[in-house]
N, C-alpha and C positions, 0 to 999 in steps of 0.2 A: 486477517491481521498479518502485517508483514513484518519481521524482525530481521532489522539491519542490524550487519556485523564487520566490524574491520578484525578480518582474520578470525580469530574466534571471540575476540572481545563484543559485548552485545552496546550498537552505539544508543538504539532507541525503536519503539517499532510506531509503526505509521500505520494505516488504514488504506485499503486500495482493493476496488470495485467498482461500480457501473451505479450511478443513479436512477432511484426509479421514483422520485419528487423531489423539487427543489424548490420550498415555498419563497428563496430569497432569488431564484431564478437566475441563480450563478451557472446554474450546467443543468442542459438539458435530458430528458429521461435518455437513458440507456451510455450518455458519456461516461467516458473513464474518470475516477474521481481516485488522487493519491493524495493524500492528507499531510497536513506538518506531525510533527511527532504527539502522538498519544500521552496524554496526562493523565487523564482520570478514563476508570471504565466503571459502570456502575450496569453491571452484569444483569441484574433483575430487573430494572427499566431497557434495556439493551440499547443503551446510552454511550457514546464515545463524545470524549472531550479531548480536544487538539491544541496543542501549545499557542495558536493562532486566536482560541476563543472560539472556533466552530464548535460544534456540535449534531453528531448525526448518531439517528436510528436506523439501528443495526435491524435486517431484515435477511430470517433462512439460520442456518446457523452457519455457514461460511468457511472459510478453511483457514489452517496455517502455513506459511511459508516464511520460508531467510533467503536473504538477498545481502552481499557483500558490498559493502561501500564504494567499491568500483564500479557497481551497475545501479548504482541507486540511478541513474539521471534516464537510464533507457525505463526504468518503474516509471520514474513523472514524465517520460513519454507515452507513457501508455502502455507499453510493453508489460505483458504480463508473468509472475515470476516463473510458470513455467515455461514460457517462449526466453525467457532469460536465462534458465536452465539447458533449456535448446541451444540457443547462442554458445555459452561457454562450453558446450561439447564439440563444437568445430574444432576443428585441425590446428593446433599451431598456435591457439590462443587469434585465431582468423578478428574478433571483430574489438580486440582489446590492442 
């Protein structure tokens, strides 16, 4: 689960991981998968529901990360939040 933030304001958190079944055959096992913003979590079915209407099972128990609204768009590249972390450690502010 990834919580986006503009500055410290929290805007909404999304979902981003790797698939490993996609019975509507959107994304293939092992793609990167970043979700529209999370709406409902229903923690004991390990159930996520996305502003979109998808719905995925959560599988492992997985991590937490925050990611600033400036690097949302390298997340829905794929980029993961901690190679995002990486990135914003460069010199100079290098990739922003």
């Amino acid at each position: 689960m990834v919580s986006v933030f503009d500055d410290e304001e929290l805007i909404g958190k999304i979902l981003w991981g790797t698939c490993e079944e996609d019975e509507t055959y959107r994304f293939s096992p092992g793609s990167y998968i970043s979700t529209s913003k999370v709406e409902k979590i229903f923690p004991n079915k390990r159930l996520i529901i996305t502003a979109s209407g998808s719905c995925y099972k959560l599988i492992g128990e997985g991590q937490k990360a925050q990611v600033q609204i400036i690097d949302f768009e390298l997340l829905r590249n794929g980029f993961s939040p901690e190679q995002i972390t990486q990135l914003n450690l460069a010199p100079n502010g290098f990739f922003h």
